[in-house]
C-alpha positions as a Python dict, from the first residue, in 0.01 Angstrom:
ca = {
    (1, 'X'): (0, 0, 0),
    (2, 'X'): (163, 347, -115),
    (3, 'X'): (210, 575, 110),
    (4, 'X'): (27, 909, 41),
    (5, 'X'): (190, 1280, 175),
    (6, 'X'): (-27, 1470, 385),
    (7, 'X'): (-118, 1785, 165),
    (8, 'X'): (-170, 2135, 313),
    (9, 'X'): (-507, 2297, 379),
    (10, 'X'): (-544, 2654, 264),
    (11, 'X'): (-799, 2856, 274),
    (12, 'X'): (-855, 3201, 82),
    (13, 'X'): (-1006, 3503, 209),
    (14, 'X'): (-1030, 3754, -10),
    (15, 'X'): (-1349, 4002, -127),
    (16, 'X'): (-1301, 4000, -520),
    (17, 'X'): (-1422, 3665, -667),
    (18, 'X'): (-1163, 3692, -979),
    (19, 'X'): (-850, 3739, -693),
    (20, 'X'): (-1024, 3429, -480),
    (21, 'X'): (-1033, 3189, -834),
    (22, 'X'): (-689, 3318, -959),
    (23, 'X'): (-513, 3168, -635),
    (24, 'X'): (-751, 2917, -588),
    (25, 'X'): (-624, 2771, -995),
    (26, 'X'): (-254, 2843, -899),
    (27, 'X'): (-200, 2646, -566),
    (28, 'X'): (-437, 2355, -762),
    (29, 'X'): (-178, 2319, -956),
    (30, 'X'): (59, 2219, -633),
    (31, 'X'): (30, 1845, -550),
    (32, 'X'): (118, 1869, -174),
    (33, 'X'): (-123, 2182, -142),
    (34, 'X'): (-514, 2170, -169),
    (35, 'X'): (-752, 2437, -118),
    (36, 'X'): (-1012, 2342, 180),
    (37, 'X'): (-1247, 2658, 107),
    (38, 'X'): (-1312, 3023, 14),
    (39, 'X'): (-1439, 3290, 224),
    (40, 'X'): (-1506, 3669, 94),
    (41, 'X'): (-1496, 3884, 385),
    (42, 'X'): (-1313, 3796, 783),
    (43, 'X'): (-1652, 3666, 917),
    (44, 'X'): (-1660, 3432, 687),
    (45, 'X'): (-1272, 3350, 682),
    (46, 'X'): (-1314, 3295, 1065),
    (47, 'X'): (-1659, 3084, 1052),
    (48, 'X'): (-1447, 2885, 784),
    (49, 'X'): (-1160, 2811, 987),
    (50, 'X'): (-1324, 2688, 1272),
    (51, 'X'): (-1511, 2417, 998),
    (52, 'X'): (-1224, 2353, 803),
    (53, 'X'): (-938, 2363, 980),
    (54, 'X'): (-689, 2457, 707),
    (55, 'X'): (-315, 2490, 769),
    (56, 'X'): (-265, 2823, 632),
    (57, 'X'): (-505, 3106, 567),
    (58, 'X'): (-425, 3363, 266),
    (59, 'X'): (-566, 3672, 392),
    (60, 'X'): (-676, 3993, 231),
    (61, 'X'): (-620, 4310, 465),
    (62, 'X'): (-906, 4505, 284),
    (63, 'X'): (-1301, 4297, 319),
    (64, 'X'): (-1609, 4422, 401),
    (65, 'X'): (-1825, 4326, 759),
    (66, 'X'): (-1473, 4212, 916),
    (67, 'X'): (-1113, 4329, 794),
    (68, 'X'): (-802, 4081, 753),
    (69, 'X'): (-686, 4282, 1090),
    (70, 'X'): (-965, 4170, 1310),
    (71, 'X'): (-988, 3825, 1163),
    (72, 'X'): (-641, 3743, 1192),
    (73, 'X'): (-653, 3807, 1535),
    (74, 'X'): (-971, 3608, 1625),
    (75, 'X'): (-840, 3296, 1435),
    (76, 'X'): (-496, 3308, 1558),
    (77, 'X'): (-682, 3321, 1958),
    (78, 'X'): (-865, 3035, 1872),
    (79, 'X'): (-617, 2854, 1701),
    (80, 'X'): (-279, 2971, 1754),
    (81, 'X'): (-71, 2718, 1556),
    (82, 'X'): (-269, 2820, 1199),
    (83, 'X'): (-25, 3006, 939),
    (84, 'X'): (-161, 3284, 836),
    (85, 'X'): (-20, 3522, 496),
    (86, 'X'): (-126, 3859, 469),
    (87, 'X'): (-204, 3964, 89),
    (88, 'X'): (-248, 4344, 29),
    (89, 'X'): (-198, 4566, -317),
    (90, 'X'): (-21, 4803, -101),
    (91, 'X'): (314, 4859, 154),
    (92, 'X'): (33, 4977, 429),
    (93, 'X'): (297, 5029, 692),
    (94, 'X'): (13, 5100, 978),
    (95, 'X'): (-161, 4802, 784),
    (96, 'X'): (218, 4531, 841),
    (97, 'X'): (228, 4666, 1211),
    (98, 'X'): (-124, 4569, 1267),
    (99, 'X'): (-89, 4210, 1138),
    (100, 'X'): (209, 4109, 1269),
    (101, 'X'): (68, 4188, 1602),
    (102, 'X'): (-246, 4003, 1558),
    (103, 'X'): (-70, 3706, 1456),
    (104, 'X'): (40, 3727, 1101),
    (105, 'X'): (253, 3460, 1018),
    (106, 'X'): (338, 3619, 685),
    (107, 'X'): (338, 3928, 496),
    (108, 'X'): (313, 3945, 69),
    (109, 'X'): (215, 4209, -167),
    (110, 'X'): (-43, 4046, -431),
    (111, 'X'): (180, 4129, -694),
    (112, 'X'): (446, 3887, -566),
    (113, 'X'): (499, 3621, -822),
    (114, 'X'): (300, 3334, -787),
    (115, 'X'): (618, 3166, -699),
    (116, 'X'): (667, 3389, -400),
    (117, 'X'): (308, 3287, -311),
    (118, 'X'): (341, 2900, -296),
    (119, 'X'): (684, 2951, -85),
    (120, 'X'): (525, 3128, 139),
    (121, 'X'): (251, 2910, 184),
    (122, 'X'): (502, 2556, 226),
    (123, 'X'): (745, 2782, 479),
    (124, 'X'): (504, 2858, 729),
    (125, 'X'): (321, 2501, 709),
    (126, 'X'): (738, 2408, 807),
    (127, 'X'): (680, 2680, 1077),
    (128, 'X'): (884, 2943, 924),
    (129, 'X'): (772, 3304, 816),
    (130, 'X'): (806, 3501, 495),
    (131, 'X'): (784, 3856, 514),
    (132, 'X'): (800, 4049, 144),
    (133, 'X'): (1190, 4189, 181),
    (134, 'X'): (1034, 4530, 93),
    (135, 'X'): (854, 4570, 402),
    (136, 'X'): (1085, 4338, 666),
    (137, 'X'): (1314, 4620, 747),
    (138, 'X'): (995, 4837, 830),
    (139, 'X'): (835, 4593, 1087),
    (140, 'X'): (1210, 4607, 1291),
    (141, 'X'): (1246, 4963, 1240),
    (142, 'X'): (897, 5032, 1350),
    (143, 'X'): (964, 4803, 1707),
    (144, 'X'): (1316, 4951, 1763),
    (145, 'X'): (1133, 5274, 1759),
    (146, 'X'): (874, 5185, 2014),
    (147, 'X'): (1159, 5057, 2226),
    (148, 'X'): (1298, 5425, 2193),
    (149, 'X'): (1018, 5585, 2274),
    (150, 'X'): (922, 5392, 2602),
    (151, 'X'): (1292, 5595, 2682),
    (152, 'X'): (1479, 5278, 2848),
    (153, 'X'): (1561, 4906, 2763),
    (154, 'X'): (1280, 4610, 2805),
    (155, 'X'): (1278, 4421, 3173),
    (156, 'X'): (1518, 4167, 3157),
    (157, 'X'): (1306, 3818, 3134),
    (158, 'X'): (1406, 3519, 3314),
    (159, 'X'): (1461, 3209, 3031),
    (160, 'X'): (1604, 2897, 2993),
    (161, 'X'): (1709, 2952, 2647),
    (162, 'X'): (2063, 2827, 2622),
    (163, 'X'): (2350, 3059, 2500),
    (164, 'X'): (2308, 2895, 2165),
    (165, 'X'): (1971, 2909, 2096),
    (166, 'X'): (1982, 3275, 2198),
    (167, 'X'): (2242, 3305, 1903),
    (168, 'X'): (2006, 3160, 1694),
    (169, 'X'): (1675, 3379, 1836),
    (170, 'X'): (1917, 3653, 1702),
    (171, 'X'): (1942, 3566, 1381),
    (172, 'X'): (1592, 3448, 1329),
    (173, 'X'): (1462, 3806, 1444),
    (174, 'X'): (1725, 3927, 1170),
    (175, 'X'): (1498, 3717, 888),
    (176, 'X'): (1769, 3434, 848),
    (177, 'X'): (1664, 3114, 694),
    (178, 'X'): (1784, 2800, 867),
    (179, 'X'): (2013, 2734, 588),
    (180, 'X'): (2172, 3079, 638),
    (181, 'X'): (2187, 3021, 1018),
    (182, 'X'): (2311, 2650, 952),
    (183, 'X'): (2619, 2830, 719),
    (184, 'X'): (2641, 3136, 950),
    (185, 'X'): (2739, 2897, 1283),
    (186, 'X'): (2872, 2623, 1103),
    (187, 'X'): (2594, 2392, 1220),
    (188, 'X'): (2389, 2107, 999),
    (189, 'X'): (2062, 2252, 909),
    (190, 'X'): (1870, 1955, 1097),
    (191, 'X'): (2055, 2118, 1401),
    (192, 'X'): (1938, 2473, 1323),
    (193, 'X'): (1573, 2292, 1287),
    (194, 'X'): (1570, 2129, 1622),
    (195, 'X'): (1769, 2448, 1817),
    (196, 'X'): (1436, 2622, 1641),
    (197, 'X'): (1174, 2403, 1734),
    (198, 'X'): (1329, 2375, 2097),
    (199, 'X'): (1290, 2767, 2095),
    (200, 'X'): (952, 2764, 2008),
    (201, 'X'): (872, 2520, 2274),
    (202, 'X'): (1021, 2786, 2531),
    (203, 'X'): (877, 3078, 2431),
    (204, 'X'): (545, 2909, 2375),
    (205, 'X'): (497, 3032, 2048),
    (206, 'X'): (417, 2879, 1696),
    (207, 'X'): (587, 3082, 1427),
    (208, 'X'): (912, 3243, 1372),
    (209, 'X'): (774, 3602, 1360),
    (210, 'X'): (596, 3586, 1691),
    (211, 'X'): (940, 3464, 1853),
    (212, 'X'): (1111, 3698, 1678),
    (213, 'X'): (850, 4006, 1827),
    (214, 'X'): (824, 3853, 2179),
    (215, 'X'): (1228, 3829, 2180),
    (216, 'X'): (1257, 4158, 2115),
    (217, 'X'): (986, 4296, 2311),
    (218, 'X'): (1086, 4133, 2584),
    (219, 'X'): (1441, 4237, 2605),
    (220, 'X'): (1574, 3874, 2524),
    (221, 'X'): (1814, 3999, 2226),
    (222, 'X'): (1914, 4357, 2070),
    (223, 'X'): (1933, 4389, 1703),
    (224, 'X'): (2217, 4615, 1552),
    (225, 'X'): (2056, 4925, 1397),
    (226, 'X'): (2023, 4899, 1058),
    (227, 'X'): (2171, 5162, 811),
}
């Protein structure tokens, strides 16, 4: 008897109809991906969720009756360990700061190739995140200059992260890949996975943005200012 690979669930929440089909006919195209459902505004993405269950949610920031915002965080309180991408026409900076802090897993413009789209979606089913490199460097900025504004450093908070996995906390919250972080320590990337996984088990979190946020609001690690 053949063995058959688990596929992953998406659903798509978008408003327009012809957006909803277009992804829907590009990630059918994907044999370890099939699309669970459709939803055209957040009520409906977050009725849908709690039915279907998908792994990852592709979520428009603009829809009417509830907004990507609002249903990101409801589904992400419910269930915590569902991916979910952010898809917007535009580099809303308010729009990024809002997402990642209900829960956003992931952050793409809807122009991003369909390439970028499918990556996304298989990287945060592995538990990673993918942020659009246009906007990454806004999301730090925008912390580091929250941190400056409170006028002194976070509390210092008491962990059991070992000196290593704070190493690699650090260069996760810098948007490393495992492979980079495998090459940048001189480490096999199956031990970059598991120092990863063991982090997330720590800081009780699911995703690699949400460590990398809590890290940093939390005084765990200090990223150098970028130029």
């Amino acid at each position: 008897m053949e063995k058959t690979t688990e596929k992953i669930k998406v659903l798509i929440a978008d408003d327009h109809r012809v957006v909803r089909e277009g992804l829907a006919a590009i990630l059918k195209t994907k044999e370890d991906i099939h699309v669970v459902g459709e939803a055209q505004d957040g009520q409906e993405a977050v009725e849908k969720t709690r039915t279907l269950m998908p792994d990852v949610v592709l979520m428009d920031v603009s829809m009417p009756r509830m907004g990507g915002v609002e249903a990101t965080r409801q589904i992400k309180r419910e269930f915590p360990h569902i991916g979910i991408v952010a898809l917007t026409m535009y580099e809303e900076q308010q729009y990024i700061f809002d997402l990642v802090r209900a829960g956003a897993t992931g952050y793409l413009l809807k122009d991003s190739d369909s390439s970028q789209i499918v990556a996304a979606i298989r990287a945060i089913y592995r538990g990673e995140s993918l942020i659009h490199p246009s906007v990454a460097s806004k999301i730090l900025a925008e912390f580091s200059l929250m941190a400056q504004k409170k006028g002194k450093k976070p509390a210092w908070v008491e962990h059991d992260l070992t000196e290593r996995e704070i190493t690699v906390l650090r260069l996760v919250a810098d948007g490393k890949t495992n492979k980079e972080i495998a090459n940048a320590l001189d480490l096999s990337e199956k031990t970059v996975k598991n120092h990863v996984r063991n982090i997330f088990h720590k800081l009780q979190v699911y995703d690699r943005t949400q460590a990398a946020i809590l890290a940093i609001r939390k005084g765990l690690i200090e990223l150098e200012p970028r130029p």
